[in-house]
Backbone bond lengths (Angstrom), bond angles and torsions (degrees), N, CA, C in turn:
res aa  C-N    CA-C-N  psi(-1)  N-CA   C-N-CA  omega(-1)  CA-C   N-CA-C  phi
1 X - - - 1.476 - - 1.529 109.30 -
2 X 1.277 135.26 138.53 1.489 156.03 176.96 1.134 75.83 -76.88
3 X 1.685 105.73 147.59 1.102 158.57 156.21 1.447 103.44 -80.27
4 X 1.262 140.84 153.21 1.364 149.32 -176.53 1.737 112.46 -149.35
5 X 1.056 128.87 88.23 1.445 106.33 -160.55 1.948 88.57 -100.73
6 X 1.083 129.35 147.74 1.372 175.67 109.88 1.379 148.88 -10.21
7 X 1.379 131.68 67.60 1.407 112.97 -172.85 1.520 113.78 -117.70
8 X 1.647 125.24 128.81 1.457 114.82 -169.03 1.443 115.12 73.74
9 X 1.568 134.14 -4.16 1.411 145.78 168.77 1.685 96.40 100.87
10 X 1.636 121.42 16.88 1.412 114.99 153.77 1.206 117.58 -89.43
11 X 1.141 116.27 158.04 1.606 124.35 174.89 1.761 111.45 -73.82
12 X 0.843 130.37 163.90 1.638 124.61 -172.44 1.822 82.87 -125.85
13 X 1.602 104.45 112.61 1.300 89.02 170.12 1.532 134.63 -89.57
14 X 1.441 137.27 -152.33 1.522 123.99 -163.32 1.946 109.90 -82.81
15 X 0.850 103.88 174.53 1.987 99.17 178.88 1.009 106.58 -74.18
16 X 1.520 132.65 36.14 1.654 106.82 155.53 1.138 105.79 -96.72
17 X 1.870 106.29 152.94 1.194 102.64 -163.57 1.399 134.21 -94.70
18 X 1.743 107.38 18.69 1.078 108.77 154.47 1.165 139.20 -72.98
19 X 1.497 124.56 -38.74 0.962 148.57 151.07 1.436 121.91 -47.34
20 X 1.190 114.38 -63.44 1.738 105.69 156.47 1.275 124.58 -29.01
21 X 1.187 114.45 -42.39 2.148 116.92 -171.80 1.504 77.71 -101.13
22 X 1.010 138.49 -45.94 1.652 84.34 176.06 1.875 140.34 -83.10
23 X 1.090 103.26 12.26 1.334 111.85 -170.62 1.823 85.64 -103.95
24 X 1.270 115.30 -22.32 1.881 114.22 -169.14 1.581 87.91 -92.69
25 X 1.036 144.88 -25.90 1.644 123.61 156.14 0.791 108.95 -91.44
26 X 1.710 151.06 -26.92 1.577 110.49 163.36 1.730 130.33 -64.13
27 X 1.417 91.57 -4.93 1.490 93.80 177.24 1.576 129.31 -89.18
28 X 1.853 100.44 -7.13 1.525 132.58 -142.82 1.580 68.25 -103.33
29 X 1.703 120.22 -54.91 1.495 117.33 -156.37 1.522 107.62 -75.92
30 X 1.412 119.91 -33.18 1.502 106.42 -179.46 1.732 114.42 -75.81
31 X 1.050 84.91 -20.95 1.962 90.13 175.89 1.959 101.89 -70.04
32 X 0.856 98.05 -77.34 2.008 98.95 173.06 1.207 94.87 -15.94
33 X 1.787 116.33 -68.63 1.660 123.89 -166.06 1.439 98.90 -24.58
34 X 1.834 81.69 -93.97 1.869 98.83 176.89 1.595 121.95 -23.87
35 X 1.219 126.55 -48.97 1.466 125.86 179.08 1.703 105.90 -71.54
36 X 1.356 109.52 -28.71 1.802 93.01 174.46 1.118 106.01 -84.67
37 X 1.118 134.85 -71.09 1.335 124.22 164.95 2.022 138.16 0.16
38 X 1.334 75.79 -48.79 1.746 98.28 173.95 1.585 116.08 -67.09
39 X 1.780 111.82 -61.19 1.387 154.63 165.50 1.915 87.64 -33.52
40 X 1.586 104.13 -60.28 1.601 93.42 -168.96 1.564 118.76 -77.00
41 X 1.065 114.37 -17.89 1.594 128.20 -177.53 1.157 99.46 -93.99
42 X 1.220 152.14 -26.43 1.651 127.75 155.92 1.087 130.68 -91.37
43 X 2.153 110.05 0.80 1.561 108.24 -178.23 1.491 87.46 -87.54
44 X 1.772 150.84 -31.98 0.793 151.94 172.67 1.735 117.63 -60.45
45 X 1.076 128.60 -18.49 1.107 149.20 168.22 1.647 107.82 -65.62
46 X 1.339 105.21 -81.47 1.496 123.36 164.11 1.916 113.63 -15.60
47 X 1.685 83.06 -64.23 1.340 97.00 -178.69 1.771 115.05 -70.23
48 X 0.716 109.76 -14.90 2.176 98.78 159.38 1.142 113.03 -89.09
49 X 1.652 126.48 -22.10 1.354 123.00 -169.32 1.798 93.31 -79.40
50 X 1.138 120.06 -31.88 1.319 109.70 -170.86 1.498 119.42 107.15
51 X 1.806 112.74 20.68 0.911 107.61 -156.77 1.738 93.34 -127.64
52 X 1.311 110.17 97.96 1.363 109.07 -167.23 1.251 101.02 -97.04
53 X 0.992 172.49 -49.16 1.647 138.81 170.22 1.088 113.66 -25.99
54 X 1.063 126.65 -55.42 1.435 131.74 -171.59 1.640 110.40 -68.06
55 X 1.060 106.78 -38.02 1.523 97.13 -179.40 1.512 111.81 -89.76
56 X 1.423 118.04 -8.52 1.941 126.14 177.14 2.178 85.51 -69.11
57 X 1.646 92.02 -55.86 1.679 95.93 175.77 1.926 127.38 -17.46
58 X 1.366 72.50 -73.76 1.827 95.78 178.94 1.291 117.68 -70.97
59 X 1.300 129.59 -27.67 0.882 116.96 169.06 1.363 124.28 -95.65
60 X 0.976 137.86 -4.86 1.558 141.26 165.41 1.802 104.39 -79.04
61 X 1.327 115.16 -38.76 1.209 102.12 175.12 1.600 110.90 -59.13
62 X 1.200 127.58 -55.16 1.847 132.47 153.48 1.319 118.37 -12.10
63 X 1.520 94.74 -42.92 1.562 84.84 -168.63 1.720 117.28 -124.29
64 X 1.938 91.63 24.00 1.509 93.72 146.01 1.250 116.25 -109.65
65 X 1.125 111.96 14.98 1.752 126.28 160.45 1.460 105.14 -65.88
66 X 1.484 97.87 -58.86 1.774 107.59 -159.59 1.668 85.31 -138.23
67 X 1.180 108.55 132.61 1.343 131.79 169.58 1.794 102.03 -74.48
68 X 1.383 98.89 -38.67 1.432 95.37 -154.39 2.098 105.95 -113.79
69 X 1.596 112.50 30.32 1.123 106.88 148.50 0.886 125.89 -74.46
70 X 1.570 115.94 116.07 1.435 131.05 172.96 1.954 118.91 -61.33
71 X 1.430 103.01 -31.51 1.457 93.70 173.78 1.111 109.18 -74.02
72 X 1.747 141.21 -32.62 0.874 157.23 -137.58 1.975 85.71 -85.17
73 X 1.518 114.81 -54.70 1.401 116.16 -169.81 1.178 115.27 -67.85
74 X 1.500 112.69 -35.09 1.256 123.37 -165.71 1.960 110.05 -69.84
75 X 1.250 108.51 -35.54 1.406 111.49 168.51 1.520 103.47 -79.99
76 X 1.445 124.41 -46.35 1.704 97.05 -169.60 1.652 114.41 -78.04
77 X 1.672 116.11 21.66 1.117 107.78 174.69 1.825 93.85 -97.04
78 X 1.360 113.72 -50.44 1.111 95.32 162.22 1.309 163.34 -59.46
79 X 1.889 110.47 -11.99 1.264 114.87 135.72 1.303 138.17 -52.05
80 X 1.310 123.11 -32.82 1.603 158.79 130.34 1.730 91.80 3.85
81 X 1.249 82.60 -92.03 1.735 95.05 -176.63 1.323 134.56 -47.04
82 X 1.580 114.10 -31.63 1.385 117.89 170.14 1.573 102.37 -85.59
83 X 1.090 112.19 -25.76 1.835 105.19 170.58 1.612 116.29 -39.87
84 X 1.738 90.62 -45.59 1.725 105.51 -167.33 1.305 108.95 99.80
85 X 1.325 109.84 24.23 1.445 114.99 170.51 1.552 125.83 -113.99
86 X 1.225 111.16 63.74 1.553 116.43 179.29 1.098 159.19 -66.08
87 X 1.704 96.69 12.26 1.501 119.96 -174.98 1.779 85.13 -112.28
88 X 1.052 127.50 -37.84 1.534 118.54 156.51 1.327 137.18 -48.74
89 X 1.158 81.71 -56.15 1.842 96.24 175.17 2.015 104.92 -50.60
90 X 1.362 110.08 -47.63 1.433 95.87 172.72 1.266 136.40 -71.06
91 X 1.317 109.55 -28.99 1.632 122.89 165.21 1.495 107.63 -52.75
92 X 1.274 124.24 -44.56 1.248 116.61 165.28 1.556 123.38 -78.48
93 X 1.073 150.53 -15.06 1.307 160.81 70.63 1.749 119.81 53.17
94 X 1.658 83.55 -68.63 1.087 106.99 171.95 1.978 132.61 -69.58
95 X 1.616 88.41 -31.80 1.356 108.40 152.23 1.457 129.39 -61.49
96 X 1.216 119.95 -27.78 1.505 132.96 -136.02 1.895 73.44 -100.60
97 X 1.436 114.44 -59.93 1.261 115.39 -164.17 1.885 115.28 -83.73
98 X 1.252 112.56 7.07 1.433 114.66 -169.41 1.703 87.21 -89.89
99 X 1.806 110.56 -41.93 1.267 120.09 -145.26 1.632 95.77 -98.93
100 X 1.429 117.77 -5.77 1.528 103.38 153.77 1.913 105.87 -168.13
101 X 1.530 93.52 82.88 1.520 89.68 -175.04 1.538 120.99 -51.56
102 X 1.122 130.98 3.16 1.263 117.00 177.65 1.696 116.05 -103.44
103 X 1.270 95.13 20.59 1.625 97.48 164.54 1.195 118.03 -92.55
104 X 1.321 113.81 96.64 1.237 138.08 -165.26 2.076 93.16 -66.06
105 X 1.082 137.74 -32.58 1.954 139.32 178.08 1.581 59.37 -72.42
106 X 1.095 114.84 -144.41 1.168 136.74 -132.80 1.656 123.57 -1.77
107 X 1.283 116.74 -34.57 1.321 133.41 160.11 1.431 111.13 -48.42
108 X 0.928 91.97 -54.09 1.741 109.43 -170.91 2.099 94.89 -60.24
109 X 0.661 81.03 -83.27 1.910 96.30 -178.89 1.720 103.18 -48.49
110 X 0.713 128.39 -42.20 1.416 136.05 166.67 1.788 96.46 -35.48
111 X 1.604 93.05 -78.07 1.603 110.25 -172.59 1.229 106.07 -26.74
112 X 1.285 122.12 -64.92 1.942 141.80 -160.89 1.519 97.00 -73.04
113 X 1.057 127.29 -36.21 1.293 125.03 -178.92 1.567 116.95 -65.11
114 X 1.311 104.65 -31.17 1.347 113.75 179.80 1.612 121.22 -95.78
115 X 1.339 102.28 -27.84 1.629 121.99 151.59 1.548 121.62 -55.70
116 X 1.494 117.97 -36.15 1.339 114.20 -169.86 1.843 113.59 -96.60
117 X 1.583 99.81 23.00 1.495 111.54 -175.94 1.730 97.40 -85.58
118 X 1.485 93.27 -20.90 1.848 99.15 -171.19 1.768 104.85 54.32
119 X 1.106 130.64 21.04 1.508 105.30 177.16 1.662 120.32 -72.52
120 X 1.698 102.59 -2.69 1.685 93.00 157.87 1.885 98.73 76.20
121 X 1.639 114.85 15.69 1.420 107.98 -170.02 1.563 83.39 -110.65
122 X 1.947 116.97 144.12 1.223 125.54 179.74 1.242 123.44 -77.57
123 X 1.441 117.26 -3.76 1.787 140.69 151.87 1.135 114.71 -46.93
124 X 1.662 115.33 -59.59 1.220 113.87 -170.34 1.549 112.53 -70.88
125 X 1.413 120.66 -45.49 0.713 111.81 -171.49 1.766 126.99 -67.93
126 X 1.143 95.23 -12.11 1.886 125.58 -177.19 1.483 102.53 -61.00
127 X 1.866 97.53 -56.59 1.755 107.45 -173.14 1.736 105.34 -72.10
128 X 1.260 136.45 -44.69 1.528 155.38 160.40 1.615 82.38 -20.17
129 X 1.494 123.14 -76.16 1.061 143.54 -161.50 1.859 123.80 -44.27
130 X 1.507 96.12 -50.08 1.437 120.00 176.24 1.798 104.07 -63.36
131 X 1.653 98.10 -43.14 1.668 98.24 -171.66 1.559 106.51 -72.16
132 X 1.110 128.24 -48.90 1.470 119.92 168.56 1.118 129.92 -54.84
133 X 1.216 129.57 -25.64 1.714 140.36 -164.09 1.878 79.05 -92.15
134 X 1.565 139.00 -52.74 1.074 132.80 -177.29 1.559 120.09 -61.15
135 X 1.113 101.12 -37.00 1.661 118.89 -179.04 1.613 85.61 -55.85
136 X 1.397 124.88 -67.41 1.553 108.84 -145.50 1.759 96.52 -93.03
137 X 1.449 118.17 -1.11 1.399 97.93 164.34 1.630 111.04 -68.89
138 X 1.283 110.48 -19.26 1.651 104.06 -161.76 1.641 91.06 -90.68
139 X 0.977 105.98 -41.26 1.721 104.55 -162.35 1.803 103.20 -120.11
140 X 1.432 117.49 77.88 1.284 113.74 -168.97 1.420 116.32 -57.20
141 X 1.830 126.58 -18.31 1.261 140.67 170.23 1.789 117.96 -42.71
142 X 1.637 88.13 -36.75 1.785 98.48 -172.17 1.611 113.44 -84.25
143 X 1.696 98.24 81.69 1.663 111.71 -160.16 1.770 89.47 -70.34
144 X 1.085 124.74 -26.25 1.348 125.61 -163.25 1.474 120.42 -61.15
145 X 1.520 103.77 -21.66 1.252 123.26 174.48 1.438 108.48 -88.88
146 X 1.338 136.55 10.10 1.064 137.01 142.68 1.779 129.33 -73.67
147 X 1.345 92.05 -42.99 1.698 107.58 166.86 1.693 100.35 -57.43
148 X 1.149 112.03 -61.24 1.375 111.66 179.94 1.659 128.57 -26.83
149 X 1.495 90.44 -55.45 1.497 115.38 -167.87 1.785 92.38 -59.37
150 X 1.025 104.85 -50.34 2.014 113.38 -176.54 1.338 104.04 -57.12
151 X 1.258 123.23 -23.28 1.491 115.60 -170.42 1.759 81.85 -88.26
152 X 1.042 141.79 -43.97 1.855 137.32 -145.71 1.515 72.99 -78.02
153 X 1.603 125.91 -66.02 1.290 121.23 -162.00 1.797 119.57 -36.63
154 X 1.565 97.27 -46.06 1.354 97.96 -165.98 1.785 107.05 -75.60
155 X 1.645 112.80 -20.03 1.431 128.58 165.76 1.513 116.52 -55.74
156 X 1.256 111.44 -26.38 1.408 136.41 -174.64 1.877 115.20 -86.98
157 X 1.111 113.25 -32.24 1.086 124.76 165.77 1.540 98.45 97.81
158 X 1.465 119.42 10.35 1.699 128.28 -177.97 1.906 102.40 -89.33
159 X 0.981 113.15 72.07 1.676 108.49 -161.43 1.743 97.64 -102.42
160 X 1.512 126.73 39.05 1.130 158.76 127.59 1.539 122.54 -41.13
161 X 1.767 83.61 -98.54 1.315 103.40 155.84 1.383 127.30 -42.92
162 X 0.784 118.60 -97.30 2.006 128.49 148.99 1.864 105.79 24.23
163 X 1.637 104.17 -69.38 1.224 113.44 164.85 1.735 108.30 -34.50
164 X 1.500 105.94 -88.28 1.213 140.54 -154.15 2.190 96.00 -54.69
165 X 0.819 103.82 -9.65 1.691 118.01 179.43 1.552 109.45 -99.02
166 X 1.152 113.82 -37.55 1.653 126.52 -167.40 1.493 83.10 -82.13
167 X 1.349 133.93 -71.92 1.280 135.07 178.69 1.406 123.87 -41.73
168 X 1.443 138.20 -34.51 1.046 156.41 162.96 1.792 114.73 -46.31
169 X 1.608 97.83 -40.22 1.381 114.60 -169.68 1.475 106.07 -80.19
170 X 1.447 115.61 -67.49 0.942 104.81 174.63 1.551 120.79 -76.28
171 X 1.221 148.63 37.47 1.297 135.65 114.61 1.382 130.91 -70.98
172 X 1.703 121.64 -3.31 1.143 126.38 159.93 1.409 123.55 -109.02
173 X 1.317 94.09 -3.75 1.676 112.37 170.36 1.452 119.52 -105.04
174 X 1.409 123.59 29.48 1.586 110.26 -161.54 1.677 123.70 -66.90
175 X 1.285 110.63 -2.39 1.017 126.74 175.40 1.761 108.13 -53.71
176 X 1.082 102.51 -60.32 1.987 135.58 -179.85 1.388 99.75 -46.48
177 X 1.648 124.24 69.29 1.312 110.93 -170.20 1.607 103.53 -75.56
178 X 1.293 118.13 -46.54 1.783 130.70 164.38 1.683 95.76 -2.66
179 X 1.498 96.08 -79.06 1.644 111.27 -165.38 1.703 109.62 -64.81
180 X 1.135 118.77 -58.73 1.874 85.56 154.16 1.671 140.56 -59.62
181 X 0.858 115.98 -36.82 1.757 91.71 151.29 1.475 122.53 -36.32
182 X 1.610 90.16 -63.72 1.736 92.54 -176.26 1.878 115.31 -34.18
183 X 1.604 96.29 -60.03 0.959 105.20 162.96 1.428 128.62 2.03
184 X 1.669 91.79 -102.42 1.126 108.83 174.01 1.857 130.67 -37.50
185 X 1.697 110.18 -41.46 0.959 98.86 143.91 1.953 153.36 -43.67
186 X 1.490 90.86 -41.19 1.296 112.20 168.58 1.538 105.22 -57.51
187 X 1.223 119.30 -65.86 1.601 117.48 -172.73 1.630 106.79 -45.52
188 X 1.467 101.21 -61.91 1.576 92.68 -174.80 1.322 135.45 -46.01
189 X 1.317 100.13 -37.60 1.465 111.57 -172.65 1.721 104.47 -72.69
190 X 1.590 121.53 -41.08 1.396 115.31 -177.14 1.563 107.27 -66.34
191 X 1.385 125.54 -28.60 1.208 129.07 -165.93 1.698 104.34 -93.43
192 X 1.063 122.22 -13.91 1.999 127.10 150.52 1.244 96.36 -66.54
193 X 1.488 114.54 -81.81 1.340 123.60 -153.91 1.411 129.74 -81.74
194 X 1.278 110.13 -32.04 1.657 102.17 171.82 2.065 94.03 136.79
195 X 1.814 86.75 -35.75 1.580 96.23 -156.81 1.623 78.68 -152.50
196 X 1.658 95.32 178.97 1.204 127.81 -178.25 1.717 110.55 -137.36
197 X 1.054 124.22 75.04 1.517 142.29 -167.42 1.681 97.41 -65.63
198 X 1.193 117.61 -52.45 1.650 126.55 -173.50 1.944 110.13 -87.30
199 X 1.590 82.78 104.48 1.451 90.99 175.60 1.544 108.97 -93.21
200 X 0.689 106.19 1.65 1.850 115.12 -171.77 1.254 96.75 -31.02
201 X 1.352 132.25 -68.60 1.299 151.86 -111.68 1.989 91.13 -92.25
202 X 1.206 91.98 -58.22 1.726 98.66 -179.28 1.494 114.19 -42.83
203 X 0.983 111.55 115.15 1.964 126.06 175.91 1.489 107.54 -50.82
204 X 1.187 108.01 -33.49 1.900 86.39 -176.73 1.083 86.48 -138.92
205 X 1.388 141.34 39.44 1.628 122.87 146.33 1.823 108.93 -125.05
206 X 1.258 117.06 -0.79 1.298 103.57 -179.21 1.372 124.68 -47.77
207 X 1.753 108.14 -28.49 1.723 106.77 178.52 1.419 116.42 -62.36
208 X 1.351 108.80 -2.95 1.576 98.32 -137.94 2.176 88.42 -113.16
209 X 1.574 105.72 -1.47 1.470 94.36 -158.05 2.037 97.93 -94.24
């Protein structure tokens, strides 16, 4: 009977040395795995405790593993943000969604991130715009990204649409009594005025008007 010797439940194959280098990088690659893996589950950890050094820590080590973990970006953009650093937070953002566009959160957070620069330019709010309308094609659940889209609209000067989006939401949001009032405010005022210039009033878009 052969002997088979074993490391981690692989076989260790014979001394040629082809075979040797390749069994010493598959072993090189599941270890990286395991260490990013690890690296991402305690920089995410870090990051609920509130403890952002530690989680900027862990997660940069992750993602000199892998450039291109997307969970890995997607939290250090959001450490990013509680830093108070928001031109960072999107660069990583921007990572988060290159390295797996169908993450519809990241889209979403992307959007607001780029919304909460306030520079009042109809670009931003255009691109904000593209990421939410994508967010809820992928994930039709994420009604919130409909509210969103009404805030880019009304950024847009399309306060039509804007309407017709706010309304949309809360019929899939009826829970959100806040946001129908608002609502209702919203209607009235476009149907006096033409528009609704004063976002004040809206609970989670006043930063954004």
């Amino acid at each position: 009977m052969k002997f088979k010797l074993t490391i981690h439940g692989q076989e260790v194959p014979s001394r040629e040395p082809k075979a040797m280098a390749q069994f010493a990088n598959r072993s090189l690659t599941d270890n990286l795995g395991r260490a990013e893996r690890s690296y991402v589950s305690e920089g995410i950890d870090a990051y609920f405790k509130g403890e952002t050094d530690r989680a900027i820590e862990k997660l940069m080590s992750a993602l000199n593993i892998n450039p291109r973990n997307a969970e890995a970006c997607l939290y250090m953009a959001r450490v990013c943000k509680m830093k108070n650093a928001p031109a960072i937070a999107i660069g990583y953002f921007d990572r988060a969604v290159e390295a797996d566009p169908n993450n519809s959160e990241a889209r979403i957070e992307r959007g607001l991130a780029v919304l909460e620069k306030r520079s009042g330019l109809w670009s931003d709010a255009s691109n904000a715009l593209a990421d939410f309308s994508t967010a809820f094609i992928l994930n039709s659940n994420e009604v919130r990204a409909l509210y969103y889209m009404g805030v880019c609209k009304h950024r847009m000067w399309d306060y039509g649409d804007a309407l017709a989006l706010f309304e949309r939401y809360s019929e899939l949001a009826p829970i959100d009594i806040l946001a129908a009032r608002e609502l209702e405010i919203y209607r009235e005022k476009t149907r006096t005025f033409g528009h609704y210039s004063d976002m004040s009033l809206m609970h989670r878009t006043f930063m954004y008007s």
